[in-house]
C-alpha positions as a printed NumPy array, in Angstrom:
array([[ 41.804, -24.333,  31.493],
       [ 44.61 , -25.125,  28.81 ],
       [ 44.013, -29.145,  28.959],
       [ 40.049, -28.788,  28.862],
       [ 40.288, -26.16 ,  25.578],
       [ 42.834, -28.53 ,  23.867],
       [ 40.8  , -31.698,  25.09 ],
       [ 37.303, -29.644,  23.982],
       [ 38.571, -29.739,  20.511],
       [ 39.391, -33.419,  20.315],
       [ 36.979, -35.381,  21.971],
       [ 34.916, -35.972,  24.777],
       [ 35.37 , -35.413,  28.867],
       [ 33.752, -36.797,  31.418],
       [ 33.247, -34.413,  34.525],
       [ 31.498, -35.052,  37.631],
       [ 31.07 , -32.309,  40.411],
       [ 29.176, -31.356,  43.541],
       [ 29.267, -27.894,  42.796],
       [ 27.212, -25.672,  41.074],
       [ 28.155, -23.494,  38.364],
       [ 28.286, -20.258,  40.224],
       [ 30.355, -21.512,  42.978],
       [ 32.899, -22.35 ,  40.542],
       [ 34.817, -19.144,  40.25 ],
       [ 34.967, -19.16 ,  44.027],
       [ 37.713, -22.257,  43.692],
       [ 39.353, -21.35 ,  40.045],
       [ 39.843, -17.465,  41.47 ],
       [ 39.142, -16.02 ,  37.838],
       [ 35.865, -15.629,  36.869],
       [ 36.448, -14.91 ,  33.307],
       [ 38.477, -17.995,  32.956],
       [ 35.878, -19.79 ,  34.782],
       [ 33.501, -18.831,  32.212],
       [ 35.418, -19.316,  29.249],
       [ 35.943, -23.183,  31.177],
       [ 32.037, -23.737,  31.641],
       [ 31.327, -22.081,  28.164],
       [ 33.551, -25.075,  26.287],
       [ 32.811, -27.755,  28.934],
       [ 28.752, -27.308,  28.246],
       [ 28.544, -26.863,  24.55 ],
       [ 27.584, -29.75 ,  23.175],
       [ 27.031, -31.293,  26.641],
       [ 24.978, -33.844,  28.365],
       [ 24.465, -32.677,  32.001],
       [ 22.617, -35.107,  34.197],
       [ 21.87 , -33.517,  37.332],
       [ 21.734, -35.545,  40.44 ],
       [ 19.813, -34.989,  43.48 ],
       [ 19.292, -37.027,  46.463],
       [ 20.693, -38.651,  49.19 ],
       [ 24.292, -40.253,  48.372],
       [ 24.544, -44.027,  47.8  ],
       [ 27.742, -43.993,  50.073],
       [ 25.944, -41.762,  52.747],
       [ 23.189, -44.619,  52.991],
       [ 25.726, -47.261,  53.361],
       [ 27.584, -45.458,  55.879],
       [ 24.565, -45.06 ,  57.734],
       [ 23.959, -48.96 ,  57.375],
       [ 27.02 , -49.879,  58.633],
       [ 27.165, -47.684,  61.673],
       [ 23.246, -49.359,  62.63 ],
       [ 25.192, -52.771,  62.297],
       [ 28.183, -51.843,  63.934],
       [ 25.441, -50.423,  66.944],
       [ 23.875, -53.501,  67.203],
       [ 26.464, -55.755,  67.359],
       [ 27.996, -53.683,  70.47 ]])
């Protein structure tokens, strides 16, 4: 929490997640902190959110059909 308040004053981050806001508190443990956290982390924010199948996921996939294939 410290290091995003300090960083939220003096410039940008860059955070990517696969969580959703409300599952947060579940891995921080403190809700209020957690919500102080999301409160400085989103104001003034861009959030792009991303759904869809993973770009990895569909290469592993690819791979495995090759791999099948060649054995």
């Amino acid at each position: 929490f410290q290091f995003c308040s300090t960083r939220h004053e003096l410039g940008s981050i860059i955070l990517t997640t696969n969580l959703d806001f409300d599952k947060w508190p579940d891995v921080f443990g403190d809700a209020r902190m957690t919500e102080a956290l999301i409160d400085r982390l989103t104001h003034r924010a861009d959030i792009h959110v991303m759904n869809g199948e993973s770009y990895r996921f569909r290469q592993t996939l690819e791979l495995r059909k090759r791999v099948a294939k060649e054995n």
